[in-house]
C-alpha positions in Angstrom: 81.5 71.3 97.7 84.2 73.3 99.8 87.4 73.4 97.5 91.0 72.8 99.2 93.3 75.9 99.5 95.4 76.6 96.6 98.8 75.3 96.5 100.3 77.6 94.1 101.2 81.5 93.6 98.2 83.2 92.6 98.5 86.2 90.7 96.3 89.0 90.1 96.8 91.9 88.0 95.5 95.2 87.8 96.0 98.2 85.9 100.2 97.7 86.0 100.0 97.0 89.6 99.4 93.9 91.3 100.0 91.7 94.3 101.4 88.0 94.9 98.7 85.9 97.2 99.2 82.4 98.1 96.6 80.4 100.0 97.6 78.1 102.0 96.1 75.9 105.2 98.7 77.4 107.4 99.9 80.7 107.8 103.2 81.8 107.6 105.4 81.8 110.9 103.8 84.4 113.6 100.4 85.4 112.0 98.7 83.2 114.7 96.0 80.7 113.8 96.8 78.4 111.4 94.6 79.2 108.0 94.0 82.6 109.2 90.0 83.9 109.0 88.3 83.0 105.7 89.7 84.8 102.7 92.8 85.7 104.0 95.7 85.8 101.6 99.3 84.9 102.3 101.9 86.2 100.3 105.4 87.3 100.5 107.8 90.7 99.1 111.5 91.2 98.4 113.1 94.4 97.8 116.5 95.6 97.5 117.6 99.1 98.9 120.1 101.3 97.0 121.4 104.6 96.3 120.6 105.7 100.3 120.9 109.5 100.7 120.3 111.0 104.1 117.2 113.6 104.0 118.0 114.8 107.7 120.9 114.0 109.7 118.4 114.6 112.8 119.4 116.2 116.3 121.8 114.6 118.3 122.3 115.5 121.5 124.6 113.8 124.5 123.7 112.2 127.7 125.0 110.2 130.7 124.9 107.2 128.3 126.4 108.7 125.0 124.8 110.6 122.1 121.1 110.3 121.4 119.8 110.9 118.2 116.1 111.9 116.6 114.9 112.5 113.2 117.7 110.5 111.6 115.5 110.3 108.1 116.9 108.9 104.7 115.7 107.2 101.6 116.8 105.1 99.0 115.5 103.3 95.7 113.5 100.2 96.6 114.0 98.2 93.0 111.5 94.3 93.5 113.2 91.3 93.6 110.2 88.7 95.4 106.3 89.3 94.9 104.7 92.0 92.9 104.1 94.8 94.5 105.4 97.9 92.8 109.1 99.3 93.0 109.2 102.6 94.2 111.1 104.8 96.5 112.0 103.7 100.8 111.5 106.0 103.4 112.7 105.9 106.9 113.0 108.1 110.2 114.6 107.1 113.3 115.4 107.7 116.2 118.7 105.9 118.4 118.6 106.0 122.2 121.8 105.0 123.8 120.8 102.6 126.6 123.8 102.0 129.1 127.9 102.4 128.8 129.9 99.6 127.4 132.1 98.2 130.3 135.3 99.7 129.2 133.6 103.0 129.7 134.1 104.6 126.4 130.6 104.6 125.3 127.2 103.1 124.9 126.7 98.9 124.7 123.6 99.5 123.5 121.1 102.0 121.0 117.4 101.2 121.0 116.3 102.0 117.5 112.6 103.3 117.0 111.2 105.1 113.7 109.1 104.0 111.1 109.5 103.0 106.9 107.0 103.4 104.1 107.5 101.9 100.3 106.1 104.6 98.3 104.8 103.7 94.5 105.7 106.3 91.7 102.8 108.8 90.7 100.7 106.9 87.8 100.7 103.4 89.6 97.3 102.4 90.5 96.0 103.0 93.8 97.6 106.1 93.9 94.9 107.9 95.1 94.9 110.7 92.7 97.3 112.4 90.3 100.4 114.1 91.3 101.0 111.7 94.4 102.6 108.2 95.2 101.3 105.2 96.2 101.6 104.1 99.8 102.6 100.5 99.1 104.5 99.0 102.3 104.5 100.6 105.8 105.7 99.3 109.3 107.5 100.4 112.5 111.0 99.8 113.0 112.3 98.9 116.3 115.3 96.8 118.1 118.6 97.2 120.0 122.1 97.5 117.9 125.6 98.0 119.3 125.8 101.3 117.1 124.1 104.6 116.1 123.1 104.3 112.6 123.0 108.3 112.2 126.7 108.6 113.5 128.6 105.3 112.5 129.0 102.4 110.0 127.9 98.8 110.8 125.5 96.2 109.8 121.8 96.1 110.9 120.0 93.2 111.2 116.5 93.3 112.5 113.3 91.5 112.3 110.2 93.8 113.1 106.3 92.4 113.3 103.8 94.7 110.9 101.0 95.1 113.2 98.1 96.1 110.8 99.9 98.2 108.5 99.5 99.0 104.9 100.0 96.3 102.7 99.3 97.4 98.9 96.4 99.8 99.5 95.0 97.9 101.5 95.5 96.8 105.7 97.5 93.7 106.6 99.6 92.2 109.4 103.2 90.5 108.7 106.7 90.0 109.7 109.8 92.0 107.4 113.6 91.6 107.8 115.9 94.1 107.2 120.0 92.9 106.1 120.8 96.5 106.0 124.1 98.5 106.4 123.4 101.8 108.7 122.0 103.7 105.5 119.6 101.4 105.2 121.4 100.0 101.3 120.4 96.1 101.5 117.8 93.7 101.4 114.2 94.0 103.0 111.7 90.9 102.5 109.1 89.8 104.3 105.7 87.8 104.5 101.9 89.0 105.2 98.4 88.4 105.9 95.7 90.1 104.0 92.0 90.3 103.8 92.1 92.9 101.2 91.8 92.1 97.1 92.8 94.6 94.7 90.0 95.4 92.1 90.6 94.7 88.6 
């Protein structure tokens, strides 16, 4: 007899490390297909972002439009607060194009924002692959427009990026994440996933 999708958090464990998988018969907003293929698992992850440094201010150079900067790289502590997959350490690099000049003609109206972010694990947590190295647990693109540089100026960011077929807890999966971030990157980041992948125990 074909059993109904679980309706509650399922949790599975394994060797301190584990990840939060909830089977539903829809998926979560923007995975497509309701129910996903067979044996997918939905879950979702919180983190909070603190103690930002910057690693490398990046190389800034100025155009028509305003200053353009690449390599902008930082990190901070990336401490659970949704899900189960491990705390560790956040690490970004980015790059901020300035698009076009405000109307008052004192600078840019725009920055497109393009880099990339991992979640890396603590040597010791399973799946790291070996000792003496981390465990890639989260990883994604970032992208959208802002009215600021982030590598030259304060502000808020707040962006909502697809994870097309990224890591996802040693394993590959496709999701959605939100970052409520100020321009270190010190916030919230939480989002939802798709995953094929099971953990061995």
């Amino acid at each position: 007899m074909r059993t109904k999708p679980l309706s509650s958090i399922a949790v599975v464990a394994a060797l301190g490390a584990a990840y939060l998988g909830l089977r539903s018969p829809g998926a979560p907003e923007g995975f497509g297909p309701a129910g996903g293929p067979e044996g997918s698992i939905f879950g979702a992850f919180g983190y909070v972002l603190t103690g930002a440094e910057i690693v490398d201010p990046g190389r800034t150079a100025f155009g028509p439009a305003g200053p353009t900067t690449t390599g902008y790289r930082i990190r901070a502590a990336a401490a659970r607060i949704r899900g189960d997959f491990p705390a560790g350490e956040f690490l970004a690099v980015l790059d901020a194009y300035a698009l076009s000049i405000g109307a008052s003609g004192q600078g840019p109206a725009a920055y497109q924002i393009r880099g990339t972010w991992t979640i890396v694990a603590p040597e010791g947590i399973a799946g790291a692959g070996g000792s003496g190295h981390g465990a890639l647990v989260l990883s994604g693109p970032i992208e959208g427009e802002l009215t600021f540089n982030p590598a030259a100026a304060k502000g808020a960011i707040s962006l909502s990026v697809n994870l097309p077929m990224s890591t996802v807890c040693y394993g590959r999966g496709r999701g959605r994440v939100t970052f409520q971030v100020n321009e270190r990157f010190e916030g919230r980041l939480t989002g939802t996933y798709e995953t094929t992948n099971k953990m061995s125990s």
